[in-house]
Residue frames as qw, qx, qy, qz and C-alpha x, y, z in Angstrom:
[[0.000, 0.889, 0.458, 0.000, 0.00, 0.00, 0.00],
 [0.449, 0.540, 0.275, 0.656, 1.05, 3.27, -0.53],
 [0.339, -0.269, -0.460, 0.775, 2.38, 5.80, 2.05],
 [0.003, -0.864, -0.465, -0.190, 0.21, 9.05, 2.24],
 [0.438, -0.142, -0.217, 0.861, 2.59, 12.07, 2.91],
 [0.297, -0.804, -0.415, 0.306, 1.05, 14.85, 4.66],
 [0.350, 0.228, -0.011, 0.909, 2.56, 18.47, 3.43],
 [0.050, -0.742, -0.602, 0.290, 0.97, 21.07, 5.69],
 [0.163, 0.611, 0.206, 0.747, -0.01, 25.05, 4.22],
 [0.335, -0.400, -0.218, 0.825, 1.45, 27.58, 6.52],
 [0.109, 0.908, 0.403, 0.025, -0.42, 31.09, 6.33],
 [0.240, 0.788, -0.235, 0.517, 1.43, 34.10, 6.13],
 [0.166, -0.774, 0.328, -0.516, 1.86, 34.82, 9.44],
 [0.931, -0.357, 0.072, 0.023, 2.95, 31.78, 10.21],
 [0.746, 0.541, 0.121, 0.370, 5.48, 32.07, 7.53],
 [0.063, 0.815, -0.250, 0.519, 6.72, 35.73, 8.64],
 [0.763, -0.603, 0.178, -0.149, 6.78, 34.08, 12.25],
 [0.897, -0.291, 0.265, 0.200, 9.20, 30.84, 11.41],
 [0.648, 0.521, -0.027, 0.554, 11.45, 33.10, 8.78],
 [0.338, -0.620, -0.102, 0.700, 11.72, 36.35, 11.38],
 [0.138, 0.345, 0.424, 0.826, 11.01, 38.24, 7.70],
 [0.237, 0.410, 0.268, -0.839, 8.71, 41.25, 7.61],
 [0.577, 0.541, 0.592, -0.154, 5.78, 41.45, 5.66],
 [0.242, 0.844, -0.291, -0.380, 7.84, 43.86, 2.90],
 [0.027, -0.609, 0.784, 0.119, 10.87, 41.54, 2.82],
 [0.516, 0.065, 0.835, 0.179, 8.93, 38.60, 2.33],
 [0.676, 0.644, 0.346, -0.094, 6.96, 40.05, -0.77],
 [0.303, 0.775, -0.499, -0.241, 10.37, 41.32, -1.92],
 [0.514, -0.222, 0.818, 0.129, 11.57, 37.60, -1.62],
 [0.547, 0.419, 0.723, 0.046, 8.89, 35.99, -3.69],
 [0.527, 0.846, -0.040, -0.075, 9.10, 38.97, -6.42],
 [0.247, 0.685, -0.650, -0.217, 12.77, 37.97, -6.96],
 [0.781, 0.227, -0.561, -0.155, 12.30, 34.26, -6.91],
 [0.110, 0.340, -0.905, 0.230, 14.08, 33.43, -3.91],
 [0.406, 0.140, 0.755, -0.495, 10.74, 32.54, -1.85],
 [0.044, -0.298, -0.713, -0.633, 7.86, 30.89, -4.37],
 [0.190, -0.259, -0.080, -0.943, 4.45, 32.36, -4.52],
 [0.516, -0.086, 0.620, -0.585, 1.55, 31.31, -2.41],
 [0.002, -0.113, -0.958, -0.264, -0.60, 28.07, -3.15],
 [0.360, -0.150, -0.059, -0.919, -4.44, 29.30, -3.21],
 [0.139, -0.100, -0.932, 0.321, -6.64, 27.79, -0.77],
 [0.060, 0.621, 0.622, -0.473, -9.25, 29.80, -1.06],
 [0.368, 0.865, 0.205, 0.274, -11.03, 33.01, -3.26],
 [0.096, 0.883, -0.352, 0.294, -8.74, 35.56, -1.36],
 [0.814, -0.550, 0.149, -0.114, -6.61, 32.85, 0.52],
 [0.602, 0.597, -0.523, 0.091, -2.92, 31.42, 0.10],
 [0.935, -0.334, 0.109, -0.044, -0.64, 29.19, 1.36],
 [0.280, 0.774, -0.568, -0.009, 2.88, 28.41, 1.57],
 [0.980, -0.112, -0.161, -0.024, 4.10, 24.45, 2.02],
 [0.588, -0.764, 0.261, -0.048, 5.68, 23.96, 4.96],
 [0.873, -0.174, 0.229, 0.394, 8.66, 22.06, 3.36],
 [0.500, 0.576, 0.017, 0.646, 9.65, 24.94, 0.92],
 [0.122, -0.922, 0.249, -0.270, 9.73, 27.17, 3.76],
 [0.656, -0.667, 0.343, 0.082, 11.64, 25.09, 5.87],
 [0.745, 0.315, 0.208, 0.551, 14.12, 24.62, 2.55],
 [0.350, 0.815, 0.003, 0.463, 14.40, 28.11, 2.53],
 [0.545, -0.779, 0.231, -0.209, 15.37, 28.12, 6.46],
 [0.911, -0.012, 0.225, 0.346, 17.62, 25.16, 5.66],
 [0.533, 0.561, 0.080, 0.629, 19.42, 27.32, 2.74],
 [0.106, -0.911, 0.214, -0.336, 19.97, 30.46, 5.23],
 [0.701, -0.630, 0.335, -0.015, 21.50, 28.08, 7.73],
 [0.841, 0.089, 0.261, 0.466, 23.61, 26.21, 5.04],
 [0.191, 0.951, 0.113, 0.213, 24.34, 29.96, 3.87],
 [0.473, -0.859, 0.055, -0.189, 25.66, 30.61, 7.15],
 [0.796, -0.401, 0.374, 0.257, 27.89, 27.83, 8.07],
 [0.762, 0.329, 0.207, 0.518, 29.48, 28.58, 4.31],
 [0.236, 0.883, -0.104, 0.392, 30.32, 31.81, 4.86],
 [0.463, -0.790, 0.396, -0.073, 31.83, 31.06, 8.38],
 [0.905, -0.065, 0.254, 0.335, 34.12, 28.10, 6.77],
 [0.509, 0.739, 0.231, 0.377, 35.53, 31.13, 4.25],
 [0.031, -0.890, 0.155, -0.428, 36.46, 33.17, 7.11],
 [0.721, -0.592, 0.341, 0.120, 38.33, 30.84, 9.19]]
């Protein structure tokens, strides 16, 4: 049988919560590309799946640890 994987949709302000972004700095994200655009859940509603943010938290922290291997 076939596993069922679960991806949960994070709301904005969940989103602004688990990145520490402002609400500017994330719509400048997603208008250059780094962050993608919401998933519509609704007429005026969106979503963001909880694994691309936490890729994009992944990629700041792998960010991090390359810039601090450069400077030692």
């Amino acid at each position: 049988m076939a596993q069922i994987l679960q991806e949960a949709l994070l709301r904005k302000r969940e989103v602004l919560k688990l990145t520490g972004l402002s609400n500017s700095s994330f719509y400048n994200y997603i208008k250059a590309g780094v962050l993608k655009p919401g998933v519509p859940i609704g007429p005026r509603l969106k979503g963001w799946p909880a694994s691309e943010i936490q890729a994009y938290i992944q990629s700041c922290i792998a960010s991090r640890e390359e810039k601090k291997g450069r400077a030692a």
